[in-house]
C-alpha positions in Angstrom: 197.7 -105.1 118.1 194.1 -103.2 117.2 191.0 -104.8 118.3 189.6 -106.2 114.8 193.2 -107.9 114.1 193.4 -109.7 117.3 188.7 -110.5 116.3 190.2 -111.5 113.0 192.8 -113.9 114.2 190.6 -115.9 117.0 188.2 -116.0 113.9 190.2 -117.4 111.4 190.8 -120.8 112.6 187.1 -121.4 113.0 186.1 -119.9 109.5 188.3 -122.5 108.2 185.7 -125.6 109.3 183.0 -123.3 108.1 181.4 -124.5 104.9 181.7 -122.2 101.5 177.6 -121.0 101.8 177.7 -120.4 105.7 181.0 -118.8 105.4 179.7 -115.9 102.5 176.8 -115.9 105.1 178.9 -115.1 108.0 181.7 -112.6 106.7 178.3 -110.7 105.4 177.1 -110.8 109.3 180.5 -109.6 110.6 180.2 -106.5 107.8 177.1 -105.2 108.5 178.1 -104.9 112.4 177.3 -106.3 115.4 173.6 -105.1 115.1 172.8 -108.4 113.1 172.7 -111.7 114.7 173.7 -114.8 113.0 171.2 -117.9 113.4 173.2 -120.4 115.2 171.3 -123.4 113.6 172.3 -122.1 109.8 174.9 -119.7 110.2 173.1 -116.8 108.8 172.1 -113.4 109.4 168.6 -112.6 109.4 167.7 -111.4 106.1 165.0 -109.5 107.3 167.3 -107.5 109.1 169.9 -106.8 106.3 166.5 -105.9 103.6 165.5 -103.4 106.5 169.0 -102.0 106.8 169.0 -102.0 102.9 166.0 -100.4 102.6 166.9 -97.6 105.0 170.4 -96.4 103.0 168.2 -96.4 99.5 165.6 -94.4 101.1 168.3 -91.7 102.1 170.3 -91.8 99.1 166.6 -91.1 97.2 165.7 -88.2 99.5 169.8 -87.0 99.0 169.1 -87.5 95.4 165.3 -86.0 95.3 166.8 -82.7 97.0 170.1 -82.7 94.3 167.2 -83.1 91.6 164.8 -80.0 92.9 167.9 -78.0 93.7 169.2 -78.9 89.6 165.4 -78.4 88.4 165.5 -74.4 90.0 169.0 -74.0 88.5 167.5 -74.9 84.9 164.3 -73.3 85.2 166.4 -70.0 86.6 168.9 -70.4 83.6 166.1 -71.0 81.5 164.4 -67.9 82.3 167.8 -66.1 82.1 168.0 -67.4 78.3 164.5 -66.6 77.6 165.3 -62.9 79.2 168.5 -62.4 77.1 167.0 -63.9 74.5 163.6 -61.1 74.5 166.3 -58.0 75.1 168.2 -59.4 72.2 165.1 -59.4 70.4 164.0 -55.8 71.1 167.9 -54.6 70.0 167.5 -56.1 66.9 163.4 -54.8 66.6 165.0 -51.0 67.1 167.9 -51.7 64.9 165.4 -52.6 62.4 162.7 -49.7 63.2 165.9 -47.6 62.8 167.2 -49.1 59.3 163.9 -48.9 57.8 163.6 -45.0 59.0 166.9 -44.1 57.4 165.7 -46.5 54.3 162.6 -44.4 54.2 164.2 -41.1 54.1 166.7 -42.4 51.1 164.0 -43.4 49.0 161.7 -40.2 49.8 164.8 -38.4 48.6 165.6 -40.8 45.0 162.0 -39.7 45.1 162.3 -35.9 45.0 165.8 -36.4 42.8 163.6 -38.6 40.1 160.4 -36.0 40.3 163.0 -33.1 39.7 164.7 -35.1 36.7 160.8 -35.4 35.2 160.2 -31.6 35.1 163.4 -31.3 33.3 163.4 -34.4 31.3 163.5 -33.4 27.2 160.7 -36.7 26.2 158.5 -35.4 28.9 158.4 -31.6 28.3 157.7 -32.8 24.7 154.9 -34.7 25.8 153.5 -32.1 27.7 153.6 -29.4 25.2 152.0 -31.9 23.1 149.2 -32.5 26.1 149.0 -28.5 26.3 147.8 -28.1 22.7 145.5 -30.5 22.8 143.8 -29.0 25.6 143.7 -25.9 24.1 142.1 -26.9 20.9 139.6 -29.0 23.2 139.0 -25.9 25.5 138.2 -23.9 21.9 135.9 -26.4 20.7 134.2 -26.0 23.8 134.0 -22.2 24.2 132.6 -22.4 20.9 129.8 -24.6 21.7 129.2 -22.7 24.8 129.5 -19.0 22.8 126.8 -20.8 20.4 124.5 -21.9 23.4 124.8 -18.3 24.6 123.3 -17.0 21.5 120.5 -19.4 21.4 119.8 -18.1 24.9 119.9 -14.5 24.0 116.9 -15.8 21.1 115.1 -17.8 23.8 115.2 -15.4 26.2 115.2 -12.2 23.8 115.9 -8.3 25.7 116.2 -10.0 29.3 119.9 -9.0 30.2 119.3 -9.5 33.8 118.1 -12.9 33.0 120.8 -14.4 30.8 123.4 -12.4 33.9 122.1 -14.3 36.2 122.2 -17.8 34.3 125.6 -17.0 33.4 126.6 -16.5 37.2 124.7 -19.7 37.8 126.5 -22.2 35.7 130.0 -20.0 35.2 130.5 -20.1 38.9 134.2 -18.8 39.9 134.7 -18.4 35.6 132.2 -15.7 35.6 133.5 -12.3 34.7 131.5 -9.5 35.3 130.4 -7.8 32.0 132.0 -10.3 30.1 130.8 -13.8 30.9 132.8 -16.9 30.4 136.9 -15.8 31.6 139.5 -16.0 28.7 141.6 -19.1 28.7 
């Protein structure tokens, strides 16, 4: 037979006679180990003792559980940075797939663009209108040469024989619509 079954049979007999109190008291002694001792008078361990023994196996299971919680912190604060960096390069994809979009967006409408401008030089309504625009002008541009033809001839008066004179004037305010000999260029 082992050792604690022959303990636990020399025991038993003597447990009996024990009251209910000392007995809880006693079969707590006989757990914790021999390293407690049982006060003879009441039948108790020291209590003292068991808090200290207490004490110790919370204060490693809190250092055991402190390292489990820095070692868990790192692995969040790694994934976390892992997200954040999957997260930014998913970002950027989706920055150049826009940068690209709008590029090829840019060169359709550039090109509706050219299409609509082409459909204006050829559209019926606006050649109409700009004939229309055209003789306008031209009467406008008549009036106007013949206010300038009559300001000529009040110069000529003004200014009597002095060809040189009236050239030079002409020059002057004509700029590049000066014709040589002639004066103000044909429309």
């Amino acid at each position: 037979m082992s050792k604690p079954a022959e303990n636990s049979q020399k025991i038993l007999p003597s447990l009996a006679s024990i009251n209910g109190p000392q007995r809880g008291d006693y079969s707590q002694g006989q757990r914790y180990g021999s390293g407690t001792s049982t006060d003879r008078s009441t039948g108790s361990s020291s209590w003292r003792e068991r808090l200290h023994e207490d004490q110790e196996v919370r204060d490693t299971v809190m250092a055991k559980l402190r390292d489990e919680k820095m070692t868990v912190d790192g692995s969040i604060r790694y994934l976390e940075a892992r997200v954040a960096h999957a997260l930014d390069l998913k970002q950027a994809d989706a920055v150049k797939a826009l940068a690209s979009l709008q590029e090829t967006l840019e060169r359709d409408v550039m090109s509706l663009r050219n299409g609509l401008e082409g459909y204006r030089n050829t559209d019926p309504q606006r050649i109409e209108a700009r004939m229309d625009e055209i003789v306008q002008l031209k009467a406008s541009a008549g009036r106007w040469t013949n206010n300038i033809e009559i300001l000529e001839g009040w110069l000529r008066r003004v200014l009597g024989a002095d060809k040189e004179r009236m050239k030079c004037l002409q020059k002057e305010y004509y700029g590049a619509d000066y014709v040589e000999g002639d004066g103000l260029r044909e429309l």
